[in-house]
BALOBA-1460 file (C-alpha; in Angstrom, 3 decimals):
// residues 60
<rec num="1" residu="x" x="31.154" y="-17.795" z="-8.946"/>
<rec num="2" residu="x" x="29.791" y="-16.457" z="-5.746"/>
<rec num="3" residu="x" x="25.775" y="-17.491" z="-4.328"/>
<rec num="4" residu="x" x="23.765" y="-14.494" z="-3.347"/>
<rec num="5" residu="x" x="20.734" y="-14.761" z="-1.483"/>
<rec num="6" residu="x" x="18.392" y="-12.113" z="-0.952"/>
<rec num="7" residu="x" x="16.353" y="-11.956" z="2.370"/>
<rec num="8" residu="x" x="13.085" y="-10.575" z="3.210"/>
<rec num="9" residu="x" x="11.280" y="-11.827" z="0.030"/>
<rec num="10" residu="x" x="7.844" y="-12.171" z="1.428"/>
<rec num="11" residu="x" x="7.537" y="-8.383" z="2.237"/>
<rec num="12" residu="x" x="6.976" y="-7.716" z="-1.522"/>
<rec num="13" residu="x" x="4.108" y="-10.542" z="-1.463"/>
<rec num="14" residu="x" x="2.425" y="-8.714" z="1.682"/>
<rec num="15" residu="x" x="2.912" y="-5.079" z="0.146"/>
<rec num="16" residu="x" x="1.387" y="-6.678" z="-3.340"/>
<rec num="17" residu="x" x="-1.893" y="-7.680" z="-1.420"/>
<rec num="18" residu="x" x="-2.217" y="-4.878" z="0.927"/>
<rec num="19" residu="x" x="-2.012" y="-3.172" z="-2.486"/>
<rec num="20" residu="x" x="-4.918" y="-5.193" z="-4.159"/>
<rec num="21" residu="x" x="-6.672" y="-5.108" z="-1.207"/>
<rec num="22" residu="x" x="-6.131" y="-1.375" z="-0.844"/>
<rec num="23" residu="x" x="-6.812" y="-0.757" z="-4.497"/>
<rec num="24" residu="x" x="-10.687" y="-2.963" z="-4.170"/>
<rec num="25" residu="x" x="-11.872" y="-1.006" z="-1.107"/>
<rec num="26" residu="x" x="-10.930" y="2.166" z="-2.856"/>
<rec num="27" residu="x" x="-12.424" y="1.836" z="-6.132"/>
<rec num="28" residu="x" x="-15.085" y="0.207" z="-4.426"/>
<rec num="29" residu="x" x="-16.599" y="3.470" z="-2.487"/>
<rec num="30" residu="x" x="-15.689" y="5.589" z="-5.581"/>
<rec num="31" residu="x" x="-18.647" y="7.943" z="-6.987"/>
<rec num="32" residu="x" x="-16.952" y="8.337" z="-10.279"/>
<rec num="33" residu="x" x="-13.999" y="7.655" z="-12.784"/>
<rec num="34" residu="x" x="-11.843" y="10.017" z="-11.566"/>
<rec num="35" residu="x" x="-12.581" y="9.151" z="-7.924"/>
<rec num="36" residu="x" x="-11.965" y="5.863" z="-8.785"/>
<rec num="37" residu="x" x="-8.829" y="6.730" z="-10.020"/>
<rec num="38" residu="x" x="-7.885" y="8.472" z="-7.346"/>
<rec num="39" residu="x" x="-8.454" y="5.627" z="-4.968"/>
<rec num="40" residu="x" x="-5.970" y="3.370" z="-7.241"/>
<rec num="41" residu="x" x="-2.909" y="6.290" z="-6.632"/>
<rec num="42" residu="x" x="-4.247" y="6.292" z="-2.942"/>
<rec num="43" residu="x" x="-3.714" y="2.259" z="-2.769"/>
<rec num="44" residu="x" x="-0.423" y="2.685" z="-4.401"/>
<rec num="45" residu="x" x="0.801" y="4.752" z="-1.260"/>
<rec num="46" residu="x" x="-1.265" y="3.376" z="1.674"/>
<rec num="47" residu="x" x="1.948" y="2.116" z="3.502"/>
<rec num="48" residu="x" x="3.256" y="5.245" z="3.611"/>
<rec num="49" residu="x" x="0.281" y="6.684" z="4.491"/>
<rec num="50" residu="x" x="-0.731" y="4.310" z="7.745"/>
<rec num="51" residu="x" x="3.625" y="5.133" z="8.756"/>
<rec num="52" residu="x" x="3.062" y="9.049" z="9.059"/>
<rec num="53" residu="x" x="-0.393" y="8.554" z="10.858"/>
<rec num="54" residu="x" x="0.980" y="5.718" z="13.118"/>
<rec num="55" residu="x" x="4.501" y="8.328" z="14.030"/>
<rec num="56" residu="x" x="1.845" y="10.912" z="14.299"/>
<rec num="57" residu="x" x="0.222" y="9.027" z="16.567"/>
<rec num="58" residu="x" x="3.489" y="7.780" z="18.834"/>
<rec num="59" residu="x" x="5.177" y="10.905" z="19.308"/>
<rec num="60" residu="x" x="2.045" y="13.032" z="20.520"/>
């Protein structure tokens, strides 16, 4: 019987409410349905999102 332990568990609770967070302001300022959907698929990718701009960013 071997014990594993995973490490690093609390980055899926801090992804999970940048997510709702991301996912409230989006639908939030949406005009319409669709727009509102839209923001959900944008909240679902905002991490990688905020990564490319920050690289952008860094390596002017």
């Amino acid at each position: 019987m071997s014990n594993c332990f995973q490490k690093g568990g609390s980055a899926g609770a801090v992804y999970g409410l940048g997510l709702i967070g991301a996912a409230v302001y989006f639908i939030g300022h949406a005009g319409g349905f669709w727009i509102g959907v839209l923001g959900f698929l944008k909240a679902l990718v905002w991490p990688a999102m905020l990564v490319y701009r920050a690289l952008e960013v860094l390596y002017q």
